[in-house]
ROLUMRO-917988 format. One line per 10 residues: number of its first residue (from 0); for each residue x, y, z of C-alpha. Coordinates in steps of 0.5 Angstrom, whole numbers, m for minus. Layout:
NUM	X Y Z ~ ...
//
This chain:
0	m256 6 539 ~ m261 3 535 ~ m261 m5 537 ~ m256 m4 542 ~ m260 1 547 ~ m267 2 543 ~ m270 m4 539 ~ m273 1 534 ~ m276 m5 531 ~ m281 m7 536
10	m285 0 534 ~ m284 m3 526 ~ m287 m10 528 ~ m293 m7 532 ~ m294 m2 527 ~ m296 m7 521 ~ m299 m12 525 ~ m303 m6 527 ~ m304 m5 519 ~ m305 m13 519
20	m310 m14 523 ~ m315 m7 520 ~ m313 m11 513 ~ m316 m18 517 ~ m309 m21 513 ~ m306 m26 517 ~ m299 m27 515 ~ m297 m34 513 ~ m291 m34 517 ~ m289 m33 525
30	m284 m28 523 ~ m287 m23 517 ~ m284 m18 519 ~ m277 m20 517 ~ m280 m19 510 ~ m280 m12 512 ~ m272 m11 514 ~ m268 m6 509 ~ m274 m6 504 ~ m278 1 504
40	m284 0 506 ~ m288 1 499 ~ m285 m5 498 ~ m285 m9 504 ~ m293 m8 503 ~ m294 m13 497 ~ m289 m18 501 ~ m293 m18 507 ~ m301 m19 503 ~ m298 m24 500
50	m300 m21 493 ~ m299 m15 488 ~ m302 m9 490 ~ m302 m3 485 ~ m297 2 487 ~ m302 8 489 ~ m305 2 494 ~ m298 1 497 ~ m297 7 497 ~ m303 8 501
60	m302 2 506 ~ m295 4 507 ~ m297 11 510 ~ m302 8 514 ~ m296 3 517 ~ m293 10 518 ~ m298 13 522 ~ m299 7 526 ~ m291 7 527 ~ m291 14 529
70	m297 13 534 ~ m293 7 537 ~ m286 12 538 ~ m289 17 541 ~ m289 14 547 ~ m282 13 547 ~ m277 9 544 ~ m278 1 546 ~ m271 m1 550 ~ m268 m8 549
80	m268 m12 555 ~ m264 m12 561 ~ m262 m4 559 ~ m266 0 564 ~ m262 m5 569 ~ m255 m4 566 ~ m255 4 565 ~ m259 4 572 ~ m252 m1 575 ~ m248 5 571
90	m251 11 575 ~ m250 7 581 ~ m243 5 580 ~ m242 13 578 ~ m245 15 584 ~ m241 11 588 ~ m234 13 584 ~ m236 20 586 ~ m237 19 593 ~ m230 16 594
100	m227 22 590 ~ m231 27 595 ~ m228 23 601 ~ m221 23 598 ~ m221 31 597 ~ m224 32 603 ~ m218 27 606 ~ m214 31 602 ~ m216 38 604 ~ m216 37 612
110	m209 33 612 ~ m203 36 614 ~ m199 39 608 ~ m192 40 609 ~ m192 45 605 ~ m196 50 609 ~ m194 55 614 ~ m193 52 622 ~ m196 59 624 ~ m204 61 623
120	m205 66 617 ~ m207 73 618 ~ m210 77 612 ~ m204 82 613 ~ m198 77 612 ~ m202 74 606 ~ m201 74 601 ~ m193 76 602 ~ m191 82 599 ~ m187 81 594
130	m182 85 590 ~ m185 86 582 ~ m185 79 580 ~ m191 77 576 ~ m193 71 581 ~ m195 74 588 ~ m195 67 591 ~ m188 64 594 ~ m185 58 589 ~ m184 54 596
140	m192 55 597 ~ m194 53 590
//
């Protein structure tokens, strides 16, 4: 789902820029957050301030992006563009398939069978009666 439904990315990117902005670092390049990609973020922190930190100020600063991270998800997870429109055209298309099956039974239900008595049924001649066998309804009905 992720990149594909959700962009987890997105919360990733606010959440060090976040870190960024409180630290007053301005990254070097437009797209910083590629440094992060695949790296935990103990060692993306160096790569984004542009210099050697000590690994208990990585440390540090990478719980700090968690915590950004965490604040921004709990809002629920960013959708990739054109998503809430794709899965609410599925919904409609399934609501529409449904519809069509539920007139197609309901044709069906109210259409004459050929198999069905000619006469009304009464409740003493149904079911019929039958002669020991394990099946109570006639094989012609069935």
């Amino acid at each position: 789902m992720d990149g594909v439904l959700i962009d987890s990315g997105a919360h990733h990117r606010a959440a060090w820029r976040a870190l960024l902005d409180e630290l007053g670092v301005v990254p070097a390049e437009r797209d910083y957050w590629r440094l992060t990609i695949g790296r935990p973020s103990v060692e993306a922190v160096p790569l984004l301030l542009g210099r050697e930190t000590s690994w208990a100020e990585a440390q540090r600063l990478a719980a700090r992006k968690q915590e950004h991270y965490r604040r921004l998800a709990g809002g629920g997870p960013a959708l990739v563009r054109g998503v809430a429109e794709f899965v609410a055209e599925l919904a409609a298309r399934e609501r529409a398939a449904r519809r069509r099956h539920l007139r197609l039974a309901a044709r069906r239900r109210h259409a004459p069978d050929s198999r069905a008595p000619a006469r009304p049924i009464s409740r003493s001649s149904w079911p019929p009666r039958t002669s020991g066998t394990a099946n109570p309804i006639p094989r012609s009905t069935c």
